[in-house]
N, C-alpha and C positions, 0 to 999 in steps of 0.2 A: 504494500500500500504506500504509497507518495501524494505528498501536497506540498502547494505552492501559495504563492498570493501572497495577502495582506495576514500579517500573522496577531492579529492585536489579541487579547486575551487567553492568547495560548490555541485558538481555532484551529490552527494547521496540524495539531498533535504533536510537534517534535522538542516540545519542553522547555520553549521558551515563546518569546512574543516577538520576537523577529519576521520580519519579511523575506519571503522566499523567492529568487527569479525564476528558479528552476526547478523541477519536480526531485523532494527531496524525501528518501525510505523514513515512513514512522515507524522509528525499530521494536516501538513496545509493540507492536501488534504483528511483529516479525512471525509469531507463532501462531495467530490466528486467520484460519479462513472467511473472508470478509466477503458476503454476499452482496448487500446494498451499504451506501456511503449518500447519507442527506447533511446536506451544507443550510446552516440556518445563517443568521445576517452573523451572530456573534459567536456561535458552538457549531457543534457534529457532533452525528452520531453515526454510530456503525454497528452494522447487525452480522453476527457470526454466526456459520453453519449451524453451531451448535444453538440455534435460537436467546443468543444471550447478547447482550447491548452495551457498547463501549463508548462514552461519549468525552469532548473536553470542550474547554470554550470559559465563554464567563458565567460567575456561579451561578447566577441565579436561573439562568436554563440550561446546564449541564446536566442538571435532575440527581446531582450528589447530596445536596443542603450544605457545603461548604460555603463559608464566610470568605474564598478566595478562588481565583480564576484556577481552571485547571489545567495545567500543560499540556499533558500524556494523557491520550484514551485510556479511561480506567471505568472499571463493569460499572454498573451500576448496579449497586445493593441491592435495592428495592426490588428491583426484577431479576434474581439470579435462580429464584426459585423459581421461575416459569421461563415455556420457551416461549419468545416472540417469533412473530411471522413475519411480520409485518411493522416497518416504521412510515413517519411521515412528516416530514418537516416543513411547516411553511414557506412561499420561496423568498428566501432575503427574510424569514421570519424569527417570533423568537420562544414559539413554542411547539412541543413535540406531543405527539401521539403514537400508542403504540396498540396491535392486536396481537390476540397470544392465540394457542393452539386450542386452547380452552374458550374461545370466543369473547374473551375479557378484554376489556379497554383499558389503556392505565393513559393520563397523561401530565404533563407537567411543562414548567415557561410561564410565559405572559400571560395574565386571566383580566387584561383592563376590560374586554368588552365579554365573557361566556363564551370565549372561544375553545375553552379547555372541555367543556360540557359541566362545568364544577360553579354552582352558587356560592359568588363570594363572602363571605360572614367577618365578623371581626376577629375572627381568628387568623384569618389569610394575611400573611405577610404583605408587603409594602415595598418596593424598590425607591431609589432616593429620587424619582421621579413624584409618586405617590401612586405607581400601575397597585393593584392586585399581581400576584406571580404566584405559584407553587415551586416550591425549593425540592421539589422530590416529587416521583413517581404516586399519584392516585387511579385506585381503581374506580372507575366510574361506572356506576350501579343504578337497574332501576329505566335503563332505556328502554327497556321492552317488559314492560310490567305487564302487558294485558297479551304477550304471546312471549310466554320463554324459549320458544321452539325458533324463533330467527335466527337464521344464522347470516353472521358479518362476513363480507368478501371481498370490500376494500373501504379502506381510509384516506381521506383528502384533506390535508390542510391548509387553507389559505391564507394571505395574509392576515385579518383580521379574526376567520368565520372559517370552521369545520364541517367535515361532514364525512358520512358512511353507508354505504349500501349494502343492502341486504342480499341473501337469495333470490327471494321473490322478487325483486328489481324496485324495492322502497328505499329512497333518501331518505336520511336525518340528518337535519343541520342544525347551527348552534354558533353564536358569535356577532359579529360588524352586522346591521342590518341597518345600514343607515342609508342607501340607494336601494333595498331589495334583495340583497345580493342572496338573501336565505329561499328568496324564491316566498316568501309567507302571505305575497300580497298587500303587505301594508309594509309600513317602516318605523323607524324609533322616532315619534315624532319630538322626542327633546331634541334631537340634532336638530331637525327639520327646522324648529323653531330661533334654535342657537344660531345655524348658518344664515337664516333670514335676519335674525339679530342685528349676526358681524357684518351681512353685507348692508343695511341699511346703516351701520355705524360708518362703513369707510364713505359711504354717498355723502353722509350728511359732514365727515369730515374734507371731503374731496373740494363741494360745494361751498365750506365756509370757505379754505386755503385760497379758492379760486376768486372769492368775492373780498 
């Protein structure tokens, strides 16, 4: 496995925060078979034959609960007791989702908007932003309350707003609905309200500067 790029919070795997020009061996994972490789805006993750999950980047969506970024792909606790199948990282995103072989959801990252599928409470941590985030893997329980017989067959995360399809070819989404994007037919109209807000603020600042 090799990476390259912009290395800021340890993203690149090679255990430090350097910038890479060239494709360069991440030797901790010299020893494992790496199926799929998802690049979020600030971590990775990587899913190994053995359905087990190695991810680095910065803490608060690496899914370790470290108070510091982490260099080197290292498992992830939370999930070593299950195999995953399946990862899915939003693109340029900065939260993860994961399906096991057990039809179980675990996800962790950013949670400002319900993108994780997890009601935020004042339990849920804070980044120095003021987002919601989960610092570690949750199983997310309770999707399919009124048919336990669904089964999952892929996972999609986008940048704000998730989603997964069933057997039976049923979405569920969860997240950003502020143009529609969940497909719901309506939208969160506090944005709606807010962006009509700002933009009748910049008019009416536009109008005075000009007069």
């Amino acid at each position: 496995m090799y990476s390259w790029g912009a290395g800021d919070n340890g993203r690149l795997g090679l255990g430090d925060t350097k910038d890479q020009l060239v494709p360069t061996l991440i030797t901790s994972l010299i020893d494992e078979k790496i199926v799929t490789v998802h690049a979020g805006s600030v971590h990775t993750a990587f899913l190994a034959t053995r359905g087990q999950v190695f991810t680095c980047g910065k803490s608060e969506y690496a899914g370790h609960g470290t108070s510091y970024d982490v260099l080197t792909p290292l498992i992830v606790e939370t999930l070593k007791d299950v195999e995953v199948t399946q990862i899915t990282v939003g693109p340029g995103g900065y939260h993860t989702i994961v399906l096991t072989n057990k039809n179980e959801i675990y996800s962790w990252g950013h949670n400002r908007v319900g993108q994780l599928g997890y009601v935020n409470n004042p339990t849920v941590p804070r980044n120095v932003e003021g987002a919601f985030y989960l610092p570690k893997p949750v199983q997310i329980k309770g999707i399919f309350a009124e048919d336990a017989s669904k089964v999952i067959t892929q996972l999609v995360a986008g940048w704000g707003h998730s989603g997964l399809l069933t057997s039976d070819g049923t979405p569920y989404l969860c997240g950003r609905n502020i143009v529609g994007q969940l497909g719901l037919g309506i939208v969160c109209l506090f944005f709606v309200f807010f962006y009509c807000f700002l933009l009748l603020f910049f008019v009416v600042l536009i109008i005075n500067i000009s007069t």
